[in-house]
C-alpha positions in Angstrom: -29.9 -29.8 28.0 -27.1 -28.7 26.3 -26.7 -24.8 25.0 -26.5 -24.2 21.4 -23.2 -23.0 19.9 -23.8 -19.3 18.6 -21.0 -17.8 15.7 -20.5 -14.4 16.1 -19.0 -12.4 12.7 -18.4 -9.4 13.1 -17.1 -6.3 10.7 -17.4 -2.9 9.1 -19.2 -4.5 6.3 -19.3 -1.5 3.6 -20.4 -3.4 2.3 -21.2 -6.9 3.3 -20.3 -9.0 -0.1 -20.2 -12.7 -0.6 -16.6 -13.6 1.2 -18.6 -12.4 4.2 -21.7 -15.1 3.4 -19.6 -18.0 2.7 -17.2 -17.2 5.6 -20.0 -17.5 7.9 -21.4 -20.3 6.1 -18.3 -22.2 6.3 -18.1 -22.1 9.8 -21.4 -22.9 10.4 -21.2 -26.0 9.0 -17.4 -27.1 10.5 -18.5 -26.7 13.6 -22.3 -27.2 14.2 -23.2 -23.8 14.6 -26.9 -23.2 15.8 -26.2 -20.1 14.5 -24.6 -17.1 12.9 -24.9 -13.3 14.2 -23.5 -10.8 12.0 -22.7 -7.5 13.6 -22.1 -4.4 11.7 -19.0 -2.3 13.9 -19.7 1.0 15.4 -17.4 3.4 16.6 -13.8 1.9 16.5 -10.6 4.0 17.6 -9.0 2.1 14.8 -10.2 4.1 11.8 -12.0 7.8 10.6 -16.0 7.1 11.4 -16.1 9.7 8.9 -15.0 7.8 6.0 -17.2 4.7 7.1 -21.1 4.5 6.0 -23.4 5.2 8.4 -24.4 2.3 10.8 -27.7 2.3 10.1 -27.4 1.6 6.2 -24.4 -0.7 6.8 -27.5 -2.8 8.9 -29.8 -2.6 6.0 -27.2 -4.2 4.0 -26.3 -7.1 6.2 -30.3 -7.6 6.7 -30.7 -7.7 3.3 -27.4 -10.1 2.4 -28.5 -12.7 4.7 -32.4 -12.8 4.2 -32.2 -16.5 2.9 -30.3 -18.0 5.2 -32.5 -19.3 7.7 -29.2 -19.9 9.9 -28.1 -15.9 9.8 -29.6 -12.8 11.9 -28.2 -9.2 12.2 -27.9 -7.5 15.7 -27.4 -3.3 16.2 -25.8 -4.2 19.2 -22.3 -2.5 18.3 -24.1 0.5 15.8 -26.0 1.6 18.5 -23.8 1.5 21.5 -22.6 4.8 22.3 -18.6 5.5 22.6 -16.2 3.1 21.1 -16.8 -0.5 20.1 -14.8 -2.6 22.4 -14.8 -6.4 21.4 -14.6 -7.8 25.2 -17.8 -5.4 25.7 -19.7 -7.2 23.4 -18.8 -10.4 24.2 -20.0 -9.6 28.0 -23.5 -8.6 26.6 -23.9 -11.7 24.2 -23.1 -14.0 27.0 -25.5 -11.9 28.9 -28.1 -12.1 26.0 -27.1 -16.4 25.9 -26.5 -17.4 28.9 -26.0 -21.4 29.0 -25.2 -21.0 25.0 -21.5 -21.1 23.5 -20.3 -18.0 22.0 -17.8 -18.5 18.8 -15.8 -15.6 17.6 -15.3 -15.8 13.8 -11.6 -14.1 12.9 -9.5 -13.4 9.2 -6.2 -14.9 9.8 -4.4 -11.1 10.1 -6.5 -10.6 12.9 -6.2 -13.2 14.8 -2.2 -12.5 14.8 -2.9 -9.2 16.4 -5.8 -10.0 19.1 -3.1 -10.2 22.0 -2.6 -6.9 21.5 -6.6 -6.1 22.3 -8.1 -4.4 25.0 -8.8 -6.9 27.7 -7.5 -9.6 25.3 -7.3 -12.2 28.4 -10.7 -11.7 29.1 -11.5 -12.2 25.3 -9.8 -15.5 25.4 -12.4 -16.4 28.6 -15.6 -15.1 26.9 -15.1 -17.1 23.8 -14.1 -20.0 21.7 -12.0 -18.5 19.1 -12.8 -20.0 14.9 -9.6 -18.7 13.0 -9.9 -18.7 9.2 -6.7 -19.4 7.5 -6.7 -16.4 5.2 -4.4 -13.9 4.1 -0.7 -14.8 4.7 -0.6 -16.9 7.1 0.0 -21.0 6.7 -2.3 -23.6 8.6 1.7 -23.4 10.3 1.5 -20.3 11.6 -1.8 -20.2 12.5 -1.4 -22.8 14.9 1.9 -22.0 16.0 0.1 -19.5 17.5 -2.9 -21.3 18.5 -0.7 -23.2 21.1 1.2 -20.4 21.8 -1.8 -18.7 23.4 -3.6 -21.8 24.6 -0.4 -21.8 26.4 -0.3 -18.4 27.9 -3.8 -18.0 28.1 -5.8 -20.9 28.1 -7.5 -19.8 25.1 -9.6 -22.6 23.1 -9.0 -21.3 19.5 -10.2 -23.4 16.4 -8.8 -23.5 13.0 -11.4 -22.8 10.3 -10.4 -24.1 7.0 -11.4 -21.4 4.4 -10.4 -20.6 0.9 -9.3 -17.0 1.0 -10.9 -15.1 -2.0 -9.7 -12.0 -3.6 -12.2 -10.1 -3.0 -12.3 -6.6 -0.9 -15.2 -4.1 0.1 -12.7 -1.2 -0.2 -12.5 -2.2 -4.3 -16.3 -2.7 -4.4 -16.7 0.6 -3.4 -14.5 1.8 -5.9 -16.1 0.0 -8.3 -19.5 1.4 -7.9 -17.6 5.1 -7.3 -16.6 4.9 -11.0 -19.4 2.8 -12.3 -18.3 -0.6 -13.1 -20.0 -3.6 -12.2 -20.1 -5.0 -9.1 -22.6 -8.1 -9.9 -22.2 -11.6 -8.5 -19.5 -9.9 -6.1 -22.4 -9.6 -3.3 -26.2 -9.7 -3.4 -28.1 -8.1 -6.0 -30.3 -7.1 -2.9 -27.6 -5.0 -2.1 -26.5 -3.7 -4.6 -30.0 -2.6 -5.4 -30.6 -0.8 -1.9 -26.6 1.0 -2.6 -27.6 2.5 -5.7 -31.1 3.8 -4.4 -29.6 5.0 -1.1 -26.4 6.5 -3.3 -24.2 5.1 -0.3 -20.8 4.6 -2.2 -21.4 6.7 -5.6 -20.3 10.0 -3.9 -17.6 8.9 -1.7 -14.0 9.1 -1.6 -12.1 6.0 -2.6 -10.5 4.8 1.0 -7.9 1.8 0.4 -8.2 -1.7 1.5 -9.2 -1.5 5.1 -12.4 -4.1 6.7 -11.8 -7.1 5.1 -10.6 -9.5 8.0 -13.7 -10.1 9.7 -13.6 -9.2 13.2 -15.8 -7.4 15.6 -13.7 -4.2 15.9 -11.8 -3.7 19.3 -10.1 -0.9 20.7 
């Protein structure tokens, strides 16, 4: 019997918004996922955990975002790992949690220029089949220029994901809801709701643009 196929997105999401959803959504149905985890980051050398919300409310919002989709579920495992959030890590778990399934790693088009330069980005390429969204600057071109490149060098098994890339950012929600404009139909009013009772993003400081390529953060 066959294994199913398993989409893993993964991000800061502060907060998850709809970009997110339909991302997921998208790949889902391209490829046949069985499907979709969505994991909220932990510690990553990459940025100030400081200016990030708290793991545990970040969860709350990604529970809430996806609550209709029978197809989506949330895991802690990043937010409650201890240290830094390594992406080759959690692959090794997941394929410990499914083994005999497929494991597909969901990627924004600027981040799936940078994974060679990843920690243990050979082993990534081993642990995974790789779904890159054609987002951001880069042309269906360039994205699999360098699809063959490291299917070349690596034999990595990376998938283009067609995706309409929407201009829409966490890091300008948050400002939004900072200075009190609206932030409807730009993610769930679930969440939105559980922001403004929790206060998450009225009192912070306004970071720029920073967690919107959708990635399980490495270091």
């Amino acid at each position: 019997m066959a294994g199913r196929k398993i989409g893993i997105l993964g991000g800061t999401f502060d907060p998850i918004h709809h970009v997110h959803l339909i991302l997921g959504e998208a790949a889902r149905e391209q490829f046949g996922l069985d499907r979709i985890i969505f994991i909220p980051s932990g510690c990553s050398y990459m940025k100030d955990i400081n200016s990030i919300t708290p793991g545990e409310l970040r969860y709350q919002m990604v529970k809430l975002a996806i609550e209709n989709n029978p197809y989506f579920t949330c895991s802690r495992l990043e937010i409650d790992r201890e240290g830094n959030s390594y992406t080759i890590d959690t692959l090794h778990e997941l394929n410990k949690m499914y083994p005999g399934d497929e494991i597909y790693l969901i990627l924004g088009g600027d981040t799936f220029r940078q994974i060679e330069s990843w920690y243990k980005s050979e082993e990534i390429f081993k642990s995974c089949v790789i779904l890159a969204a054609v987002r951001d600057n880069m042309t269906i071109e360039d994205m699999d220029q360098q699809r063959r490149y490291l299917h070349d060098k690596y034999g990595a098994d990376i998938r283009i994901l067609q995706f309409r890339n929407l201009d829409l950012s966490s890091s300008d929600i948050r400002a939004r809801m900072k200075t009190g404009r609206s932030v409807r139909y730009l993610l769930p009013d679930s969440v939105i709701e559980f922001a403004c009772l929790k206060n998450i993003f009225t009192g912070m400081p306004i970071t720029p643009n920073d967690d919107d390529d959708v990635r399980i953060y490495n270091g």
